[in-house]
Structures are given as structure tokens and as C-alpha cells.
matplotlib code that plots the C-alpha trace (Angstrom):
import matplotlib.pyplot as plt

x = [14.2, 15.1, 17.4, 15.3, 12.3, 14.2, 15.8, 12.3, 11.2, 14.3, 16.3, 13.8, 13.4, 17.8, 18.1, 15.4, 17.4, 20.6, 19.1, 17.2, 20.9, 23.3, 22.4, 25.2, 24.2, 20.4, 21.2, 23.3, 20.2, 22.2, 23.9, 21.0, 19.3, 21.6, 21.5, 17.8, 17.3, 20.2, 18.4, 15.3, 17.2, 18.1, 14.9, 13.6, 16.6, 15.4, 11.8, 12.4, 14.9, 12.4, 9.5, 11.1, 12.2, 8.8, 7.3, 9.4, 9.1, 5.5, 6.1, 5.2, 7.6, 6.3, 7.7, 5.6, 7.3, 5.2, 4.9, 3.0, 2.5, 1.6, 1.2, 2.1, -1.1, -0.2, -2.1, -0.4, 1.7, 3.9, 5.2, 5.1, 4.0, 4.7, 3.7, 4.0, 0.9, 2.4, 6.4, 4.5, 3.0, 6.3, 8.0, 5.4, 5.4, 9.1, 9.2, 6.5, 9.0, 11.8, 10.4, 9.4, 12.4, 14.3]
y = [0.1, 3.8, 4.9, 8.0, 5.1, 2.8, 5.7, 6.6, 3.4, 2.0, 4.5, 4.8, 0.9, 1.3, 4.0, 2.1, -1.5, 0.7, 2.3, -1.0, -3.2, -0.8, 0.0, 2.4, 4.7, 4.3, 5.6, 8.5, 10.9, 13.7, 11.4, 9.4, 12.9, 13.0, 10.0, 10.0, 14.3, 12.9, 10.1, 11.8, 15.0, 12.2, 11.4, 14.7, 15.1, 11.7, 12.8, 16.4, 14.8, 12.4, 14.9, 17.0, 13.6, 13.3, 16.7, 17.5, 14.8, 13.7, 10.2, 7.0, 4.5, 1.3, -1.9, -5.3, -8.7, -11.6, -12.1, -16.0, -17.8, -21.5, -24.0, -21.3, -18.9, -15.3, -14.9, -12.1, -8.8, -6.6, -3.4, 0.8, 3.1, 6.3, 9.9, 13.7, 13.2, 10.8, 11.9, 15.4, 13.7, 12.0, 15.6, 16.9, 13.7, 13.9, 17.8, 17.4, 14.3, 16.6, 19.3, 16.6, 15.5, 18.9]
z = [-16.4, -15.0, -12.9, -11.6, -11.0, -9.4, -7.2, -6.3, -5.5, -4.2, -1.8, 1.1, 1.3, 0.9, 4.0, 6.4, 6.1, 6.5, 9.2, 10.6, 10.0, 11.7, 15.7, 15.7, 12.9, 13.8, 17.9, 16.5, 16.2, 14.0, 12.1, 10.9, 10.0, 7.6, 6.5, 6.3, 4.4, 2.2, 0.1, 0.7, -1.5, -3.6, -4.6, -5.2, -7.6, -9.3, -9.2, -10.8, -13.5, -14.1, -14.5, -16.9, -19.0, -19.4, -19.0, -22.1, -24.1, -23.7, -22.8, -20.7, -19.0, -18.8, -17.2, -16.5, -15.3, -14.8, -11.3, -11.1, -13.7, -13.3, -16.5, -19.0, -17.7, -15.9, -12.8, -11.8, -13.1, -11.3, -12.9, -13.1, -15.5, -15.2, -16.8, -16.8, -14.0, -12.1, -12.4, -11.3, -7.9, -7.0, -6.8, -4.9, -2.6, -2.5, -1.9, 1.1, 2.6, 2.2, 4.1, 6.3, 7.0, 6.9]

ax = plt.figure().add_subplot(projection="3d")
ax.plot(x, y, z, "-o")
ax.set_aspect("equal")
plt.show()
């Protein structure tokens, strides 16, 4: 798997159960600001480096684990698959959330 892809996908599950977990940190309102614009930067910077991975090399990450599978049948596949298009919309997603957050 990716690092940049599993940033994307991963750090703002990571900051909300930080957030969620630790009463102190989440009733500091500055504090979890920071918290919060910092992973959100974070994933712009995976989105971008991921984007120009792509962008430049004309590629398409793919990843697929069997999810259910009962008497040697797959019912059911969970995975990503990303490409210039898609690495393209999670900057722009990430940028907006960003701004959103800034």
C-alpha cells in the first residue's frame, strides 16, 4: 500500500479518535485548532506528493483485499484505486478542508 493513500485515508479518522479519546485536548479550543489544520496540512502534503507521483508517471495504484468470503467464494471486495483524476480531486478536497479549517 501507500503511504500518501493511507495518510489520506487515515489521519482524519487518526485526529477525530484523538480528539474524541482525550477531553482535555478536545475542550482546549486553540489547542485542538492545531491539532485539527495540522493533519489536515498533512494531507494536503500527501495528496500533492501523491498527485505528482502519478501526474508524472502516468500510473494507477491499485489495492483489493477480500473482504467476505464464505466456502472459498468472494462476496465482497474492499480496496482503492487511485489516478492522476482522482489524486487530482483529493488535493482539491484537501485544499478546500484546509482553507476550511484555517
Amino acid at each position: 500500500m501507500s503511504t500518501p493513500v493511507l495518510i489520506i485515508l487515515f489521519a482524519p479518522i487518526a485526529v477525530f479518535l484523538l480528539l474524541a479519546a482525550v477531553a482535555p485536548l478536545r475542550n482546549r479550543g486553540p489547542l485542538a485548532g492545531v491539532v485539527v489544520a495540522a493533519a489536515t496540512a498533512g494531507t494536503l502534503w500527501a495528496a500533492v506528493t501523491l498527485f505528482l507521483d502519478l501526474y508524472a508517471s502516468g500510473e494507477t495504484l491499485e489495492y483489493t483485499i477480500r473482504w467476505m468470503s464464505v466456502a472459498g467464494m468472494d462476496f465482497a471486495q474492499v480496496g482503492y484505486r487511485v489516478d492522476g483524476v482522482s489524486a487530482g480531486m483529493a488535493v482539491v478536497v484537501s485544499t478546500v478542508a484546509l482553507c476550511v479549517q484555517v
